[in-house]
N, C-alpha and C positions, 0 to 999 in steps of 0.2 A: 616859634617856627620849628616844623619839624628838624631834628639835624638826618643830613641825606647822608652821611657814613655808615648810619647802624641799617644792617640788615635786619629784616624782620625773622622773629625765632619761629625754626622748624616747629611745624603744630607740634604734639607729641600721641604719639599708638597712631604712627600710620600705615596706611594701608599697604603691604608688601607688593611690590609691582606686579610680581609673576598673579595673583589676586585675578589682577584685569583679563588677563590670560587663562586661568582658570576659569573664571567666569564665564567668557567666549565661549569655552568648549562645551562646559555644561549647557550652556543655553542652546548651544548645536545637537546635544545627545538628546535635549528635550524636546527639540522640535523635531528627531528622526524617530522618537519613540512614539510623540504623538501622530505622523505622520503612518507606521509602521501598525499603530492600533486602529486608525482607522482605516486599515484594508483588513482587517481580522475581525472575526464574531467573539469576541471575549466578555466573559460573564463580569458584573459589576466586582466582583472581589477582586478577581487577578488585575483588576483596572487599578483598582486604590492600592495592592499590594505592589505594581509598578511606579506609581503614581506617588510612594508615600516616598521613596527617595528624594525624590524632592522639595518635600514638605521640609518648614524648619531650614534649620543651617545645611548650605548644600555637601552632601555625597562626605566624603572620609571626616571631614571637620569636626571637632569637638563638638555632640547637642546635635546633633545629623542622624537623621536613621539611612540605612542602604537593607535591600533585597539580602536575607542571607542564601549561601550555597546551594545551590541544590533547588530553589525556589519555583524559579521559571518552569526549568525540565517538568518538575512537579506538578506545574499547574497541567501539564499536556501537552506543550507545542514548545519547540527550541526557537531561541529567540532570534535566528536568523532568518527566518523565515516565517513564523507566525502563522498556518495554515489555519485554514476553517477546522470550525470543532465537528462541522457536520461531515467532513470526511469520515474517523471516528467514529462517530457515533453512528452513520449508517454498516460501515463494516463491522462494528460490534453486537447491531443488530443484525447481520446477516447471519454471523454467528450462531449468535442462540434461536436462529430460526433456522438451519443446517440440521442443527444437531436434535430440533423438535423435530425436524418434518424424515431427517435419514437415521431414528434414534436407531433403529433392529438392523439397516445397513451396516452403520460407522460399527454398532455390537461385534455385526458376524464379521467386519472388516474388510466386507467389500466395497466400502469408502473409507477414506480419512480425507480428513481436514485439518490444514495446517496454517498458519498465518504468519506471511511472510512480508521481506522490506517489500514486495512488488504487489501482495494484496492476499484474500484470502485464495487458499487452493484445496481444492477438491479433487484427489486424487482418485479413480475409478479401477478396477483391474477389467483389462479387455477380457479376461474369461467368460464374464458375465452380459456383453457387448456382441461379439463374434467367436465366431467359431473359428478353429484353427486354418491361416491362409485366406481368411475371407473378413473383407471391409463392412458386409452390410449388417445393421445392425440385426441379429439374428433372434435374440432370445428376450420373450416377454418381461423375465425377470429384470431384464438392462432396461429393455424400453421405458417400465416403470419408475427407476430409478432418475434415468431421465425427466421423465414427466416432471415428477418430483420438482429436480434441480432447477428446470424449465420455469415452473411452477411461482418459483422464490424469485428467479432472476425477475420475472416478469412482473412483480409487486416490487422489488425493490429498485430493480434499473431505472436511472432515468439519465439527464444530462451529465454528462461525465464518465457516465460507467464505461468500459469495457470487457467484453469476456472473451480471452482467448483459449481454445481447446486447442493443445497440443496433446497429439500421438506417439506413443513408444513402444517401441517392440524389446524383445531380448536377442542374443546372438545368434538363434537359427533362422535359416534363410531357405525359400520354396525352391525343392529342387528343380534342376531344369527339365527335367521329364514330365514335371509338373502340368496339368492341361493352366493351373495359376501363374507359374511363369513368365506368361506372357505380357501380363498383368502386374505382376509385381514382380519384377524381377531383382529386385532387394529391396531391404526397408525401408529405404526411403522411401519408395511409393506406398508399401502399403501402411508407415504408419500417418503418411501424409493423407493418404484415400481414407482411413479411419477417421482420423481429427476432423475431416469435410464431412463424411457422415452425420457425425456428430451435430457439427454446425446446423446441417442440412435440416435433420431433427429436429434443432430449435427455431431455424423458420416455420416449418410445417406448425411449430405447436404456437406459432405467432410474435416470435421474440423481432425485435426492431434488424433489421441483418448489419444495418449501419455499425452495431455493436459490436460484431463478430469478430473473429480473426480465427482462420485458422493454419496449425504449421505442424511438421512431421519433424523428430530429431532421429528419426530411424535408432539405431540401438546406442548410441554413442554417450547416452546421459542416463545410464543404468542408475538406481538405489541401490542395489546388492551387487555383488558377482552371479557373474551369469553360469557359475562351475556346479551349480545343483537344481534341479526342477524346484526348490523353492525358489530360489533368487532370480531365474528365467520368468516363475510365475508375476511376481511382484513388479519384476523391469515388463511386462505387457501390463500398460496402462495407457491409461489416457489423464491429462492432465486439463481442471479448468481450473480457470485464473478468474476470479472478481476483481476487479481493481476500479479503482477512481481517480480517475489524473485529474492534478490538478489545475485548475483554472487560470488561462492566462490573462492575462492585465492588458 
């Protein structure tokens, strides 16, 4: 007959409490990862390169693999947010299709293109647009250039795009003797009337208008000082924005 005073002996190598609790959590990281992957287009490697953390003994433990430094950023997209790769990938093809189609522009530097947190930008200088005091677009060499731009947006636009034309001027202003005065009586109008031009241009040449936007900063968002006829020259521009918003859920 058993004797009931002896307690049974502690098994021995158990499993440390806080364990169960590690466990939880890891099980939670892995269903927000899995959860986080399947709203993202990610290529089979970056899959098994997230994926391998958890292979084996889990995360810091001894016989455990973890994702080194630096990894995620690397593959393209921050792990808080997990964007489409085809954002990327279509603004990088817009890119090297910019710089094919305005190669003797971007040369003489009557564009640049720039790539910003807000999307690619295609800076123009109004010189080549209008002529001094005046919104309409005047001269064949702009209109071209337009086309052009028109040309790209309209192969590569599609759901999600937007393109904003903002208009800039520099510090001088249509005096009021001006018969233009009346008209623009400061820059706000005329670089706002510019930027809609513009716009206006890329309906006529068939762009969606729904894509559009446009807005005047009048002189207030200069590149240069405006203290030399070069840095007046450079602040008359007009700015387009490609950009691609992202997609809501």
């Amino acid at each position: 007959m058993a004797d009931r005073g002896k307690k049974c002996p502690a098994p021995g190598n158990s499993t440390p409490a806080w364990m169960t609790t590690f466990g939880d959590m890891n099980s939670l990281l892995l269903t927000f990862f899995i959860a986080m992957l399947t709203s993202a287009e990610i290529e089979g490697r970056e899959l098994r390169l997230i994926m391998s953390s958890y292979e084996g003994n889990i995360g810091f433990l001894q016989g455990g693999s973890t994702l080194a430094p630096g990894t995620i950023p690397d593959m393209g997209f921050m792990i808080e947010s997990l964007p489409s790769r085809e954002k990327g990938e279509k603004l990088s093809q817009a890119v090297k299709d910019v710089n094919k189609l305005l190669k003797p522009e971007l040369k003489d530097k009557k564009v640049t293109i720039q790539e910003t947190k807000k999307g690619l930008k295609l800076s123009l200088s109004s010189d080549v647009l209008f002529a001094p005091g005046s919104a309409e677009i005047d001269f064949e060499e702009g209109r071209e250039i337009l086309r052009k731009i028109a040309q790209l947006i309209k192969e590569i636009a599609g759901e999600g795009f937007k393109i904003e034309v903002i208009g800039h001027t520099d510090n001088t202003t249509i005096p009021p003797d001006s018969t233009l005065y009346a008209k623009f009586p400061s820059n706000w109008e005329l670089s706002t009337f510019r930027a809609c031009s513009v716009v206006r241009f890329f309906i006529d040449f068939g762009l969606d208008p729904s894509l559009l936007f446009a807005e005047g900063k009048s002189e207030y968002e200069p590149v240069f000082p405006n203290d030399t006829l070069e840095g007046r020259m450079y602040n008359r521009r007009i700015d387009i924005y490609i950009t691609i918003e992202d997609s809501k859920s």
